[in-house]
C-alpha positions in Angstrom: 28.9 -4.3 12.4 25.8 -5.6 13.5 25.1 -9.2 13.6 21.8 -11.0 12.4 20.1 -14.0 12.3 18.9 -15.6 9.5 14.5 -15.9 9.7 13.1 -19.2 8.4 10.3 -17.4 6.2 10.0 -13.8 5.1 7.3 -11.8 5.3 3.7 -12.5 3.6 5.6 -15.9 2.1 6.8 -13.3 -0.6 8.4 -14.7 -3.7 12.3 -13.6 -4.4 11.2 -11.1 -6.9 9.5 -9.1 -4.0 11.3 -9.6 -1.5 14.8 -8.9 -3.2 17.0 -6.3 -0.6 18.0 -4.8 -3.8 14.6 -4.4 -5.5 11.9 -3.8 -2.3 11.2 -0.6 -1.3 10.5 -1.8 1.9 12.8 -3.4 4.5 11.5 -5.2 7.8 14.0 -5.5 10.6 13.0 -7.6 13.1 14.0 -7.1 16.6 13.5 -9.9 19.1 14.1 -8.0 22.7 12.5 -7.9 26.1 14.7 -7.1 28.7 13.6 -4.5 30.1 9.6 -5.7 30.3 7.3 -4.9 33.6 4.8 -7.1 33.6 5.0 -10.7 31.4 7.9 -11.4 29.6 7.7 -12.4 26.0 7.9 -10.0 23.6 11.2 -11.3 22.2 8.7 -13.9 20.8 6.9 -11.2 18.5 8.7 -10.1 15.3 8.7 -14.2 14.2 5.1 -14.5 15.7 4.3 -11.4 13.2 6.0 -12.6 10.2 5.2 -16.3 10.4 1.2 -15.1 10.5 1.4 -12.6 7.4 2.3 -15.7 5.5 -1.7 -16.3 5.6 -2.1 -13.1 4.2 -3.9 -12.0 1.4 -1.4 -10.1 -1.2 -4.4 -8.4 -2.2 -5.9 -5.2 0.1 -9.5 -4.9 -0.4 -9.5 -1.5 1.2 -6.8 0.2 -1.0 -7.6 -1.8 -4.1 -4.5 -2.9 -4.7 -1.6 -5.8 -4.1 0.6 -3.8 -1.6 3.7 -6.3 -1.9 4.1 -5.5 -5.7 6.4 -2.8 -4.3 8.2 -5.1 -3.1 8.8 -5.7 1.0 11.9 -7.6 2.1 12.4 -9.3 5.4 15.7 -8.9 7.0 17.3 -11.3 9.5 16.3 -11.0 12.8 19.2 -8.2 14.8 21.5 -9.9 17.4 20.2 -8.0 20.5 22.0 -8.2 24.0 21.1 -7.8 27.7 21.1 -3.7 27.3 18.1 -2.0 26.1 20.4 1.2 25.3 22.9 -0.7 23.2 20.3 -2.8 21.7 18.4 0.6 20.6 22.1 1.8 19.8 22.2 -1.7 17.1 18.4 -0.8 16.2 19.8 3.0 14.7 23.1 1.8 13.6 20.9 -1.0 11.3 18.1 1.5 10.4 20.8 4.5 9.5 22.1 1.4 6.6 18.3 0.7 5.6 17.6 4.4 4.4 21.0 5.3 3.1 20.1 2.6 0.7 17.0 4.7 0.0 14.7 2.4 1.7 11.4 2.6 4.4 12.3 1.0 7.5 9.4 -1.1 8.8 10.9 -2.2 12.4 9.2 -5.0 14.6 9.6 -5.5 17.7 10.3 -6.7 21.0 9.7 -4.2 23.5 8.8 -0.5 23.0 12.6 0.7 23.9 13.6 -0.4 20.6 11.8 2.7 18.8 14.2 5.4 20.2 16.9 3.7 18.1 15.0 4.0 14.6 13.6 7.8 15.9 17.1 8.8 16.1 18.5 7.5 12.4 15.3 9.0 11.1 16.0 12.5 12.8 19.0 12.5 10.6 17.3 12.7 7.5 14.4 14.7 8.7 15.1 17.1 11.7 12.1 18.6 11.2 10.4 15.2 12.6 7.4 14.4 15.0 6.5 10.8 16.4 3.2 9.5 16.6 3.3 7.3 19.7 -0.2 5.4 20.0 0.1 3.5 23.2 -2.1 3.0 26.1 0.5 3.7 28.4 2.7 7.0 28.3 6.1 5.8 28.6 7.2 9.4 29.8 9.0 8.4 33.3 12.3 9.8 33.4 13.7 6.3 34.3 12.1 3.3 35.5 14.0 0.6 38.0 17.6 2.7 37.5 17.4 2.7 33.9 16.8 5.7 31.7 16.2 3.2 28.8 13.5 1.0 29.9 10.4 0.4 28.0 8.3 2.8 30.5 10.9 5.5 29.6 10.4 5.6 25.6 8.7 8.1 24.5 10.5 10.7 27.2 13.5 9.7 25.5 12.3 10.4 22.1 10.5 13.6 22.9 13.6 14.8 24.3 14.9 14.5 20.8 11.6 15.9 18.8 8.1 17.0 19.3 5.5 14.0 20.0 1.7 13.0 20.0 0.6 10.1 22.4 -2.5 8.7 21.5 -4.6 6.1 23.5 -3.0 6.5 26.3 -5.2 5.5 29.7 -2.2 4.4 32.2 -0.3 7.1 33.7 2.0 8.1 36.4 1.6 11.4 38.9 4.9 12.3 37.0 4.2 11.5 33.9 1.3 13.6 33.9 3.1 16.6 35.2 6.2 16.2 32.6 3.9 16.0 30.1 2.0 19.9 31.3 5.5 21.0 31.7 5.9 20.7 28.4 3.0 20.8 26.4 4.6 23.0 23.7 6.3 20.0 22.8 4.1 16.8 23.6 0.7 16.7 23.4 -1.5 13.6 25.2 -5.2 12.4 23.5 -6.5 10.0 26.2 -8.8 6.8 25.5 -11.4 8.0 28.3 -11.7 11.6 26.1 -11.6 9.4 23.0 -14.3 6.8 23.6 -16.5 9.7 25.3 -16.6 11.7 22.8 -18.1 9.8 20.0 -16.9 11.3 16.9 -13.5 11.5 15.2 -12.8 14.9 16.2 -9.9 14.3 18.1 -8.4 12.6 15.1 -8.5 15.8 13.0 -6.8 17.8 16.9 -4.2 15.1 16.9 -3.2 15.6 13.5 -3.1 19.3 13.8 0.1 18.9 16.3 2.1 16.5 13.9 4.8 18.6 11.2 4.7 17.5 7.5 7.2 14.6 8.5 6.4 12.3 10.5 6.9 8.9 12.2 4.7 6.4 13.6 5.4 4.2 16.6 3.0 1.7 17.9 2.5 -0.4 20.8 0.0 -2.7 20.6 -1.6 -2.4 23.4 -3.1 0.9 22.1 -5.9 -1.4 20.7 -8.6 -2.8 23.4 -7.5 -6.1 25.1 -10.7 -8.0 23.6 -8.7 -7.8 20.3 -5.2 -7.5 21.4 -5.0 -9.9 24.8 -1.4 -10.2 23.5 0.5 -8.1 25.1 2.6 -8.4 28.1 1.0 -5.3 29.8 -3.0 -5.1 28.7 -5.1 -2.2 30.0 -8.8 -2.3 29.4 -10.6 0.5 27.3 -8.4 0.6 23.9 -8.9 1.7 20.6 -10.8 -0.6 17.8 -9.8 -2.0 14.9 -11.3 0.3 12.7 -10.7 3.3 14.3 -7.1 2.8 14.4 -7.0 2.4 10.8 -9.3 5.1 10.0 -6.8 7.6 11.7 -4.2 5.9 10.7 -5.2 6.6 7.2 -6.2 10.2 7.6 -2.5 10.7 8.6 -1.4 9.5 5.2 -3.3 11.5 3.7 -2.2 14.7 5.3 1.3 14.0 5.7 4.6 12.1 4.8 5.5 9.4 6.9 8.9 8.8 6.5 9.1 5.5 8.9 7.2 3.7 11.7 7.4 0.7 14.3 5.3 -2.0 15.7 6.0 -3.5 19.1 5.1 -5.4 22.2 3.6 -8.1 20.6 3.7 -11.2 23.3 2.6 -14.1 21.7 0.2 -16.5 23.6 0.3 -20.0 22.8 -2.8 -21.7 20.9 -4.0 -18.1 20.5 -3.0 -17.0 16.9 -5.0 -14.0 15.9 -3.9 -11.3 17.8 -0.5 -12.3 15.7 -2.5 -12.3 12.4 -3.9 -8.8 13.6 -0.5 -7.7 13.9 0.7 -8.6 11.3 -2.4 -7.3 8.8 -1.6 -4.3 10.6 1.8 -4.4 9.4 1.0 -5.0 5.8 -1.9 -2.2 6.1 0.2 0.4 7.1 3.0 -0.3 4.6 0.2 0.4 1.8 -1.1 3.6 3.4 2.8 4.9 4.0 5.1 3.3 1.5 3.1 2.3 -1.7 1.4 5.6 -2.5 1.7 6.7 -6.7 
């Protein structure tokens, strides 16, 4: 059994009648790891960075016309992670497998990108017919990074080895990332920012779309989004998506198709700068009322 630690606030400051295990249709498991981080360390530091800003929240979401915590969004203690980014992804499945067999969407924070296999894998077990959304600026497709199969530079190899992905956003890539990824391009397709930014138009939202199933699962890195808006992350590359284009994609997919789950990680936190964690954690809450809250 997994152990967890106990969070001094919950998400959005919700009262106990929304935030109720029991009653929420939501569940947030918040997953303090970094171990396996390239460039600045610090990520561990995200998922209470995230939660502690949604408490300024606003309940009520101007876009959808609606209060998106009425459906109610619990906060679960933070997981007990160790020095092992394949056992701690191992813990991340083993809690996320508990969180839908009690019929529940599994909102995961993070700590590092590696983390995201873990929930992949529990939601593959409901849905075989699966495909990730990775929106990312970096591929994460080497086949193991500094010995380690599971690092956070290996994440989305390891989860297309398990079903079909997307990568959006992405503008930093390896000689053999690039080639793994034309090996296989029956099973993972790449949108890059350059083609993105250059084109103009939201074309390629409508292409990237086409390649997802009916089921699908989104996994986010923050530093998809440009570095003017997102400097907190522990490896920035210039030339990212914007706020509103995110979200405009981002709702076009749930429109168009059922998404059974999705992550949000590689938040570092940088002290005395607090709204790239506001960002985050808006995000957060935005993406729980286009998924989860739907009539």
């Amino acid at each position: 059994m997994n152990q967890h630690f106990s969070m001094p606030f919950n998400f959005c400051a919700l009262p106990k009648e929304l935030s109720d295990y029991k009653k929420s249709r939501v569940a947030i498991l918040p997953v303090p790891f970094d171990a396996t981080t390239t460039y600045q360390p610090g990520t561990r530091n995200g998922p209470l960075a995230i939660i502690d800003a949604s408490r300024s929240l606003e309940a009520y979401d101007e876009e959808l016309g609606r209060d998106i915590s009425s459906i109610g969004i619990c906060t679960l203690e933070e997981l007990e992670v160790v020095d092992d980014s394949e056992k701690t992804a191992a813990r991340v499945y083993e809690s996320v497998q508990s969180i839908l067999a009690d019929g529940k969407k599994a909102l995961v924070i993070g700590g590092e990108h590696s983390i995201s296999s873990g929930s992949v894998k529990a939601h593959l077990e409901i849905y075989p017919d699966l495909t990730v959304l990775h929106i990312d600026a970096h591929a994460d497709m080497r086949d193991d990074f500094s010995g380690n199969r599971h690092n956070h530079a290996c994440v989305a190899r390891r989860i297309s080895e398990m079903c079909p992905l997307v990568s959006v956003g992405v503008r930093s890539i390896s000689e053999e990332e690039i080639q793994h990824i034309r090996d296989n391009a029956g099973r993972i397709k790449a949108f890059f920012a350059k083609d993105i930014c250059q084109r103009g138009n939201d074309e390629w939202m409508e292409q990237a779309i086409s390649h997802l199933g009916r089921n699908v699962y989104v996994t986010i890195d923050l530093d998809a989004l440009d570095p003017s808006i997102m400097p907190s992350v522990g490896t920035p590359q210039p030339g990212g998506l914007e706020w509103y284009q995110l979200l405009a994609f981002l709702r076009r997919i749930a429109g168009s198709r059922n998404v059974v789950g999705f992550d949000l990680t590689e938040l570092m936190p940088i002290p005395g700068n607090h709204a790239p964690d506001l960002l985050a954690a808006k995000l957060a809450y935005k993406l729980i009322g286009y998924f989860f809250s739907r009539e």
